[in-house]
C-alpha positions as CSV (number, residue, x, y, z in Angstrom):
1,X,-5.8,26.2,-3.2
2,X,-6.3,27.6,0.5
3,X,-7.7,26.1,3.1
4,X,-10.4,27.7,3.3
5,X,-10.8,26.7,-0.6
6,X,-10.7,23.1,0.7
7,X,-13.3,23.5,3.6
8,X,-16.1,25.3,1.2
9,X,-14.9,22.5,-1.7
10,X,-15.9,19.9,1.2
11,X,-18.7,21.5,2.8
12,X,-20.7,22.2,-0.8
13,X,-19.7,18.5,-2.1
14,X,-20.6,17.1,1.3
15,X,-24.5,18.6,1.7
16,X,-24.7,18.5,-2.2
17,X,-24.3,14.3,-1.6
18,X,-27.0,14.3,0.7
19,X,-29.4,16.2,-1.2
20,X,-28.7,14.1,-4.2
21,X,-29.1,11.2,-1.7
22,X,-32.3,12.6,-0.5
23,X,-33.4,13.0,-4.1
24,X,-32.1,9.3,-5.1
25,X,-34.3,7.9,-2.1
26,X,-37.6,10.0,-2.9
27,X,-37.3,9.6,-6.4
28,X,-35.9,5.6,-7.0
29,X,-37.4,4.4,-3.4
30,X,-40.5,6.1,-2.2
31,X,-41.1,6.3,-6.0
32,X,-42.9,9.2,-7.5
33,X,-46.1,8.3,-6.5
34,X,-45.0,7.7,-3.3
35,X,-43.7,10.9,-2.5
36,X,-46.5,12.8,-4.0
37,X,-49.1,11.2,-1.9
38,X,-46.8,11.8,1.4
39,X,-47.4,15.4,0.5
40,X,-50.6,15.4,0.2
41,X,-50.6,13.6,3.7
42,X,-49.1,16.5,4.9
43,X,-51.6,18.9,3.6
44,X,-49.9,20.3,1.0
45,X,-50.7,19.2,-2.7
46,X,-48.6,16.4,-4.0
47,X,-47.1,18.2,-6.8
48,X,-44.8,19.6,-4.2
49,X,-43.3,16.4,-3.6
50,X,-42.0,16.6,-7.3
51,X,-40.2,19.8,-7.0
52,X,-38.9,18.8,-3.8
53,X,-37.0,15.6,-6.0
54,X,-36.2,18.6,-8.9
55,X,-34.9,20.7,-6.1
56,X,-32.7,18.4,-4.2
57,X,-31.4,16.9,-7.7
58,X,-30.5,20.6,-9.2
59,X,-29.5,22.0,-6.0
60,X,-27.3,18.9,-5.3
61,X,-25.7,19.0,-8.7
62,X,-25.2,22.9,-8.2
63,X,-23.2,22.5,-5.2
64,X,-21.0,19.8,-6.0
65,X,-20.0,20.9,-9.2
66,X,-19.9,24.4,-7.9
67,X,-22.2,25.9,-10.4
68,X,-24.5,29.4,-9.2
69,X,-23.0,27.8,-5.4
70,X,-24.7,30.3,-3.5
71,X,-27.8,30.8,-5.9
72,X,-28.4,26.9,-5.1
73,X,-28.3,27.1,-1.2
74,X,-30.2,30.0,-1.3
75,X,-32.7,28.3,-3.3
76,X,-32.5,25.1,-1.1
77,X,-33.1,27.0,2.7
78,X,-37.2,27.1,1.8
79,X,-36.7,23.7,0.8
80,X,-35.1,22.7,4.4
81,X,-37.2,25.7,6.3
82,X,-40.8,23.1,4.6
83,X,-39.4,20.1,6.4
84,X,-39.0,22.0,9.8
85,X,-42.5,23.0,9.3
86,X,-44.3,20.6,7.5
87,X,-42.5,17.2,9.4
88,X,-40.5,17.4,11.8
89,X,-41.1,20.6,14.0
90,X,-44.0,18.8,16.1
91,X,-41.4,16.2,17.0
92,X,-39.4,18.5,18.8
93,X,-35.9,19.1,19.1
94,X,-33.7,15.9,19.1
95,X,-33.8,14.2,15.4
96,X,-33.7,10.7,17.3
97,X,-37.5,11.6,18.5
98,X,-40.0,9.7,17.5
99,X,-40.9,10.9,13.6
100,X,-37.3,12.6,13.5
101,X,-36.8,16.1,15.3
102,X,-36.0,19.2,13.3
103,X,-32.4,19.1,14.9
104,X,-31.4,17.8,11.9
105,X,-32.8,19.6,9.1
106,X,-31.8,23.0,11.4
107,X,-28.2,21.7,10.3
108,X,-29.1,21.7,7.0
109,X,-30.3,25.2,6.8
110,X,-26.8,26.2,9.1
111,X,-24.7,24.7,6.6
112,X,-26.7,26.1,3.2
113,X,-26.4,29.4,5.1
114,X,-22.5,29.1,5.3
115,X,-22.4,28.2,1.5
116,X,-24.4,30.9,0.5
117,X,-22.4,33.3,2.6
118,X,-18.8,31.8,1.8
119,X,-19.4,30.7,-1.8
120,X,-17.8,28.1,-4.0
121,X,-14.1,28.3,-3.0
122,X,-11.9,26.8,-5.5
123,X,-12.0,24.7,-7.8
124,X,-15.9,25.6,-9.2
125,X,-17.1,24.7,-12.6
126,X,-18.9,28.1,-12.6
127,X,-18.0,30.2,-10.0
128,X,-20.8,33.5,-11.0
129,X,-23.0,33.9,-8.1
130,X,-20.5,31.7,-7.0
C-alpha cells in the first residue's frame, strides 16, 4: 500500500464512522419517531427523516468497507447539502453558533468530495466505482 492508499483508507473509514454515528444517534436515540417529527418541524415530510437514517447507515457502511466508494459520497453530498439548507444555514458560519453553523456540515461535503474524486485506495472490499 501507498500512502496515498493509507490517507483515502483513513479518510473513507473516518467520515464512514461518523455517518454511521450519525445514523446510530437518529436511529437508537432520537428514535424513529423522533426523527421523523424533527423533519416535519423543518417543513419537509417526516418520511425524510427515515431515509436520512437509511442513507447515513448504507453510505457509512459503503465507505468503510470500500464498497461503490465514490458512488456512496456521491450519493451522501445531497444528504449534507439538506443539512446546510434545511438546519444549520440560518445559523451562520461558525458550528459553535447557537443551533450549530453549517461550518461543519461544509466539511462534510469537502471531505465526500475528495472521496468521490480520489476513490477507495487500497485495501477495498469492492473497488468498481471505486
Amino acid at each position: 500500500m501507498t500512502a496515498f492508499d493509507y490517507a483515502a483508507l483513513l479518510l473513507r473509514v473516518s467520515v464512514g464512522g461518523l455517518f454511521l454515528a450519525h445514523a446510530y444517534l437518529k436511529y437508537a436515540i432520537f428514535t424513529p419517531k423522533g426523527t421523523t417529527d424533527y423533519f416535519q418541524s423543518l417543513g419537509v415530510p417526516g418520511y425524510f427523516g427515515l431515509i436520512a437514517i437509511a442513507a447515513e447507515t448504507a453510505g457509512g457502511l459503503g465507505l468503510i468497507f470500500g464498497v461503490a466508494t465514490r458512488l456512496a459520497a456521491i450519493l451522501l453530498i445531497p444528504l449534507m447539502l439538506g443539512t446546510v439548507v434545511l438546519v444549520h444555514g440560518k445559523n451562520g458560519f461558525w458550528f459553535t453558533n447557537a443551533g450549530g453553523g453549517w461550518e461543519y456540515p461544509a466539511l462534510w461535503i469537502v471531505c465526500l468530495i475528495v472521496i468521490a474524486l480520489i476513490g477507495s485506495g487500497q485495501p477495498a472490499l469492492w473497488p468498481i466505482w471505486g
